[in-house]
N, C-alpha and C positions, 0 to 999 in steps of 0.2 A: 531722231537726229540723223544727220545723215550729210556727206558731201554732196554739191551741185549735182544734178542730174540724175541722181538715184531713186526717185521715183514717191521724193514723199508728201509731194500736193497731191498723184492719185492716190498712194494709201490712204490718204485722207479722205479724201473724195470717197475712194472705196468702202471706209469704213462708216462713213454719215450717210452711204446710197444703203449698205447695207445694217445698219442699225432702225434706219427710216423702214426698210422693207419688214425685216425681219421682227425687228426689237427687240431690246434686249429684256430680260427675264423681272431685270425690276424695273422697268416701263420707263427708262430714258430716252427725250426726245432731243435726237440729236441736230445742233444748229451748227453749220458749217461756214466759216468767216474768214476771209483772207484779209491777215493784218497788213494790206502792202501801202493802205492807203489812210494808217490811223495815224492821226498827231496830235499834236502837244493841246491842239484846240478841244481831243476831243475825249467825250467821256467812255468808261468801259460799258455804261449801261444805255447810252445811249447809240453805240456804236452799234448792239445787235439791233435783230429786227423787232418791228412793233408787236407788243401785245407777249414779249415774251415772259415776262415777270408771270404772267397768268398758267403759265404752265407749272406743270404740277413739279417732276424732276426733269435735268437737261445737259447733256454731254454738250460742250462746248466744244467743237475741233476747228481748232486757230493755226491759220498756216502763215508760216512765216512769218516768226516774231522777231527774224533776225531782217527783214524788209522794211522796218520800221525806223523810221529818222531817228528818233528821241526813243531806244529803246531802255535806258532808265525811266522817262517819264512813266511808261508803259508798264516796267515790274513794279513803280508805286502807284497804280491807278489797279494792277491785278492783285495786288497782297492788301489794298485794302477792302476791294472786294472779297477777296479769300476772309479776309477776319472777320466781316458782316454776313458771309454765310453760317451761321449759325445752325441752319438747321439741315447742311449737309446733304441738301438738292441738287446741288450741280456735281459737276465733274469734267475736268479739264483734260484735253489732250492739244499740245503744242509742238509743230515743225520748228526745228531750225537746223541751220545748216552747224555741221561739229564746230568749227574754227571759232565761229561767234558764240556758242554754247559756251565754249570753254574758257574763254576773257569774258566773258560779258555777263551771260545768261544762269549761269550754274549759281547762282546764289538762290535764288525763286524757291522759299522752301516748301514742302509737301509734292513735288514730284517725282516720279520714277525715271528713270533712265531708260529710253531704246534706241538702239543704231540700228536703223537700214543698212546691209549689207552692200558691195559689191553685187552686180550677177555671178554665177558661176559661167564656165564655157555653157555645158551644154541649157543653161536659163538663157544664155544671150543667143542662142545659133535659136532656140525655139521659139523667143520671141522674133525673131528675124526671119523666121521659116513663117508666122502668122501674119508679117506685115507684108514681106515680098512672093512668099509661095512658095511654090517647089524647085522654083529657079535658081533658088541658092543651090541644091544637091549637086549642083552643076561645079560650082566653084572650087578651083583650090584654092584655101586663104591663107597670105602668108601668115608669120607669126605678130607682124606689125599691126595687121588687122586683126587679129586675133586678139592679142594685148588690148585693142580698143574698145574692146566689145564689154564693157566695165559696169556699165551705169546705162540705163532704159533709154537715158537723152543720146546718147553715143551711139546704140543701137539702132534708134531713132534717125539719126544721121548718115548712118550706111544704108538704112532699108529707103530714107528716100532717095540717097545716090544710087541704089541699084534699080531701083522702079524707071527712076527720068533715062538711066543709060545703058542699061538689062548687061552689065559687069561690074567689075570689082574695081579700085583706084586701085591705081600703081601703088598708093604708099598713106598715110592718115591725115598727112600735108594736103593732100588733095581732096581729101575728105572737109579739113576743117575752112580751105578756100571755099569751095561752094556752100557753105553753111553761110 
């Protein structure tokens, strides 16, 4: 879980490139599904890809279960697949964003809890130093920009303002106008 922009479609991403490469030690093959486009039409089993039943076990990582129109329809179409897994082949990992977790989603029983963090300063100045370069060493930033530097999408946002205009916005207002 995690607020807007903090980065938890790539941990997902990350963690389905890296399960796929790696694998994990009890041979879970992981299918990675963004739920932005399930609805009331459609089923959990037929929502993934073909031929998956055939595998043997399967980490499910589902992004954005709080994108979803009918997301009751959706925790009774996953808890009934939850109770017909009987034989405890899969495994589930679901994004959503905290606010919708907390009224909506927190009932879904058998999962764990994890919140994506904020950045810290120096996570945001280093992810910023790998998208812009050494260009930033240049800059002094106020604390307004400083403050902004929160979440990988925010980062995200100044490093393409610094690339198109090779300096810093006067202020975050002008950061969030050219977005």
């Amino acid at each position: 879980m995690g607020n807007p922009g903090t980065g938890k479609t790539t941990e997902l991403i990350n963690l389905a490139l890296t399960n796929w490469r790696e694998g994990e030690v009890d041979g879970f093959v992981p299918i990675f599904k963004s739920l932005r486009d399930f609805t009331n039409t459609d089923s959990l089993e037929l929502y993934f890809p073909n031929k998956w039943e055939g595998l043997n076990k399967i980490l499910f990582i589902l992004d954005g279960i709080d994108e979803i129109v009918d997301i009751e329809y959706f925790k009774s179409k996953l808890n009934n697949f939850l109770k017909n897994d009987t034989s405890k082949k899969y495994k589930f990992v679901i994004s959503c964003r905290t606010n919708i977790y907390e009224t909506i989603v927190k009932d879904i029983s058998g999962f764990k809890k994890y919140y994506l963090k904020d950045l810290s300063l120096s996570q945001s100045l280093e992810l910023l130093k790998s998208k812009c370069g050494l260009i930033i060493e240049k800059f002094n930033f106020n604390e307004n920009i400083l403050d902004f530097l929160n979440t990988p999408f925010q980062v995200e946002i100044l490093a393409n303002y610094i690339v198109k205009n090779k300096e810093l916005p006067y202020n975050t207002s002008e950061l969030w106008q050219t977005y």
